[in-house]
C-alpha positions as CSV (number, residue, x, y, z in Angstrom):
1,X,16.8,-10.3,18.2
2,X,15.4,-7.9,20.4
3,X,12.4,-5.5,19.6
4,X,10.8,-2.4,21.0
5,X,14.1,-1.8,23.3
6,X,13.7,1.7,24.0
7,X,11.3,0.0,27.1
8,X,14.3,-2.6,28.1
9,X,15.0,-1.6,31.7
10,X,19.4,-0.8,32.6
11,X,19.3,-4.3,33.8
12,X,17.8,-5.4,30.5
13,X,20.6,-4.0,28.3
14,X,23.2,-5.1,31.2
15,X,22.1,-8.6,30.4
16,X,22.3,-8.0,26.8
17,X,25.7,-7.1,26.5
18,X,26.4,-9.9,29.3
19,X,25.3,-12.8,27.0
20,X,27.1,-11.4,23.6
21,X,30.4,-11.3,25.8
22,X,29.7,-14.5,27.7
23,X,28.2,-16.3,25.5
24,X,29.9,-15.1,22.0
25,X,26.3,-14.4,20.2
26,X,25.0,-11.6,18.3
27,X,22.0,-9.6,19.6
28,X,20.4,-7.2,18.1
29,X,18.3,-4.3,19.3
30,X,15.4,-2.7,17.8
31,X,14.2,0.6,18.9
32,X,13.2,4.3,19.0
33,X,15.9,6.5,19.9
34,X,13.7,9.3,21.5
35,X,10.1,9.9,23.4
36,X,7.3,11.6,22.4
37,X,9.5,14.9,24.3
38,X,12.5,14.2,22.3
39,X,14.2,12.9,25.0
40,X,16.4,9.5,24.9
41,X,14.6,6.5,26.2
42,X,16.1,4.9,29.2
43,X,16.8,1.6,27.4
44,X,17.8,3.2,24.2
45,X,20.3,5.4,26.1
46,X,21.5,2.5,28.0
47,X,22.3,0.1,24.6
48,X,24.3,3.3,23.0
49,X,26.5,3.1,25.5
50,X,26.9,-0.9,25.5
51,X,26.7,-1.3,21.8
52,X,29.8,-3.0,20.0
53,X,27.9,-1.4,16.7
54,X,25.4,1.2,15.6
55,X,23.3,1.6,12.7
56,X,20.7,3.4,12.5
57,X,18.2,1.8,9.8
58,X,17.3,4.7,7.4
59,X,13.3,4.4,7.5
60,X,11.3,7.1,4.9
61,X,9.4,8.5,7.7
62,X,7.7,11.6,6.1
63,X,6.5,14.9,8.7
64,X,3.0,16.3,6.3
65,X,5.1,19.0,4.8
66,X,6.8,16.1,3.6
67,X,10.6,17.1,5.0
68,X,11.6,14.0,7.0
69,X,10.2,13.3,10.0
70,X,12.6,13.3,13.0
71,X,10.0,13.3,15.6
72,X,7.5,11.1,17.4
73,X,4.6,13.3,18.7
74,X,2.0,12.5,21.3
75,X,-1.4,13.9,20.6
76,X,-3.9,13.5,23.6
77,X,-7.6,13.9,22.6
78,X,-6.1,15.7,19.4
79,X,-3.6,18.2,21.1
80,X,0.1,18.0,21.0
81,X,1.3,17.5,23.9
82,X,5.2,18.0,25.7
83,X,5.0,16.4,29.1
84,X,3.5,13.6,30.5
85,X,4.8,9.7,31.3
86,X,7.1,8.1,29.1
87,X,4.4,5.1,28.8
88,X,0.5,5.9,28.7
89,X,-2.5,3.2,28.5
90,X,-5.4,5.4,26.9
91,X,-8.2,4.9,24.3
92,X,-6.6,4.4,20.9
93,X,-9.6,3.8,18.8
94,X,-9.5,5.6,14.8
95,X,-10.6,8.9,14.6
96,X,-14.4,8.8,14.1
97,X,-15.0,5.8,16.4
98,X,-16.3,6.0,19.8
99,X,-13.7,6.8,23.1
100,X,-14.3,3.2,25.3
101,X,-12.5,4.8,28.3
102,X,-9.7,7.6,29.0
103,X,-8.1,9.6,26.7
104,X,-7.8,9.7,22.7
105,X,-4.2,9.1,22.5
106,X,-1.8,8.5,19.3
107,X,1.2,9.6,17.6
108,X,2.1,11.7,14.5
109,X,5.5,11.4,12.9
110,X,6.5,15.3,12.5
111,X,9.8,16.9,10.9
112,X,11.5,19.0,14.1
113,X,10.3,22.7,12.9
114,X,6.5,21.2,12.9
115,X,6.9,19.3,16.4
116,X,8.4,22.7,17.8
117,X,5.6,25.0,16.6
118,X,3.0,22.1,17.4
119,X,1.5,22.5,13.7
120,X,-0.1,19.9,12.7
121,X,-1.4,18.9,9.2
């Protein structure tokens, strides 16, 4: 069982579908399917290709309109943002709390019209 696979390197996923060939076992993958720009991850790209089998696990993720949310956005010091590294280190501390170094950054799960306009709720 494999989790957070989006961040698995080609190699990674090479390996992967080495050792359920070679070694007849079952792995699975967990993962997102898209960044923060709506963009595949390099790992998650990489296992769709390799997979034997796909299923995406159907997770209630609600946008604040309450359509479903399809979308993963980064929000740096409160402001959505489109561009930037795939992988950030920055301050994640709740909202109220006091910044210890860097940038503010989190996520907001948002249905695709409310990541396009960059409303947020």
């Amino acid at each position: 069982m494999c989790d957070e696979a989006q961040f698995y390197s080609i190699e990674q996923c090479n390996q992967l579908a080495r050792t359920v060939d070679e070694l007849d076992v079952d792995v699975f993958a967990f993962g997102l399917i898209t960044d923060f720009r709506g963009l595949l991850f390099e790992g998650t790209k990489r296992l769709l290709e390799v997979a034997d089998e796909r299923v995406a696990l159907q997770v209630e993720a609600r946008c604040w309109c309450g359509r479903r949310a399809t979308h993963n956005a980064r929000l740096v010091n409160g402001h959505l943002v489109y561009e930037g590294e795939t992988v950030v280190v920055g301050d994640t501390a709740d909202e109220g709390a006091p910044v210890l170094f860097g940038d503010v950054v989190r996520y907001e799960l948002l249905c695709r019209r409310h990541y396009a306009s960059g409303e947020l709720g």
